[in-house]
Steps between C-alpha positions, in 0.01 A plus 500: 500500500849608533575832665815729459642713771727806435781534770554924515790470658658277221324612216459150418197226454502176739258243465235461699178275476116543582221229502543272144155433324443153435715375179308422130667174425419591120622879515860520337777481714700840544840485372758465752650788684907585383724652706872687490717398790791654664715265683758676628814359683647640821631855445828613597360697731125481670474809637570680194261232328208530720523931541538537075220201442265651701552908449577495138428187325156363630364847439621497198343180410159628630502826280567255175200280605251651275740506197615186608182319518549228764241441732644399811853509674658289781840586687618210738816468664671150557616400854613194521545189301255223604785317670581841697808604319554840363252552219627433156351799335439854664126640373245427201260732357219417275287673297186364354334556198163372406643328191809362321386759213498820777817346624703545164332846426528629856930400478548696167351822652759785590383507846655110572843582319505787745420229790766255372739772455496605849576117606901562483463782750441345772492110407872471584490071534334456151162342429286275307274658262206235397140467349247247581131454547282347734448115484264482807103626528413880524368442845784350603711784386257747660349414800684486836658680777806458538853657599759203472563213304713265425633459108642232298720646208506200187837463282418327136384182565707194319212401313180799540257245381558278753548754760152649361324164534616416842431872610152503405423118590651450812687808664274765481171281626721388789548927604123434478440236688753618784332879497300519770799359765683691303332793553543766219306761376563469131726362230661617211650290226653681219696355216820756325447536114855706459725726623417869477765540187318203316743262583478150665281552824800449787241330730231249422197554740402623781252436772433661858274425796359814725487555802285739746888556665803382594409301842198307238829407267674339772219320621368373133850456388559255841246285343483155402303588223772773376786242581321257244467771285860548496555131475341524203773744349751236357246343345469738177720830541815317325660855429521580863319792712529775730256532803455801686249661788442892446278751573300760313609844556243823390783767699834506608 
């Protein structure tokens, strides 16, 4: 059973999770989750940034929600690249809809032109605009406390075949196998279908490992699990990557 929490102070949905009945192997699979993402580079100024995201423009977003349609929102802010140098990207925002189908009815409504159209006030480094959908389980998605995690951003693979075989085969049963050293509370692998204009999708895929805080990230991401993990990197991302540790952030 999946349960839905309301933030008041946001006027937005986060996920949340409750006990899961036990799964009918012959019950139809859901379809997967799509989401719109925000990736927005580092602004010319973060002050100004941070006081207009959070007085004008999340609110705004929350008031569109029920024209909108999307179920669930995350904000995160990026802190770091793995490696400890400034991050690469500023903040991400995603809003999730139950469906691919709600996705492309909830972006033609009037109340998301008027969110996009507010992007240029405020959004002063530029952004990525992309859709993409879940390629991980509904539990995974859901379930989980958490407050930072680290991210790996995917450029378009040389070949997306192979990267899709080795991915599945090898690189995501070796998170797997590492996740209890590792420590996280949850993982999230999404693939990009497009851009939010309909053109080429600018990244490739994206996963990201939870967790409970920032001192847990340290610790998991000190392992030799996680080191193996990113070993493992090379192996199939031929287009290159961007890794980053963040945070989730529900107020400024």
């Amino acid at each position: 059973m999946r349960r839905i929490a309301l933030l008041p102070a946001l006027g937005l949905l986060v996920l949340a999770a409750c006990s899961k009945p036990a799964e009918d192997a012959t019950a139809p699979k859901p379809a997967p989750m799509a989401f719109v993402t925000v990736i927005y580079n580092t602004p010319k100024s973060a002050s100004a940034f941070e006081e207009y995201y959070w007085a004008t423009h999340v609110p705004l977003v929350g008031a569109m929600q029920a024209e909108v349609g999307f179920v669930a929102a995350e904000l995160t802010k990026f802190d770091a690249t793995l490696d400890g140098n400034e991050p690469t990207y500023y903040r991400q925002a995603v809003l999730w809809f139950k469906d691919m189908a709600a996705l492309e009815a909830g972006i033609a409504t009037l109340g998301f032109k008027a969110i996009g159209d507010d992007l240029a006030n405020f959004a002063t480094g530029g952004l990525t605009g992309l859709i993409g959908e879940e390629t991980s389980d509904h539990a995974d998605l859901l379930t989980g406390d958490s407050t930072a995690f680290v991210t790996v951003i995917y450029n378009q693979p040389n070949d997306a075949a192979a990267f899709e075989a080795y991915y599945a085969a090898t690189h995501v049963p070796l998170v797997g196998t590492g996740a209890k050293e590792i420590a996280f509370t949850r993982a999230e692998l999404t693939r990009y279908v497009k851009n939010l204009d309909g053109s080429p999708a600018a990244f490739y895929r994206q996963a990201k490992l939870y967790f409970p805080n920032a001192e847990a990230l340290k610790t998991g991401t000190g392992t030799a699990a996680f080191k193996a993990v990113g070993d493992d990197l090379p192996k199939f991302a031929t287009g290159g990557l961007t890794a980053l540790v963040g945070h989730l952030t529900s107020k400024p």
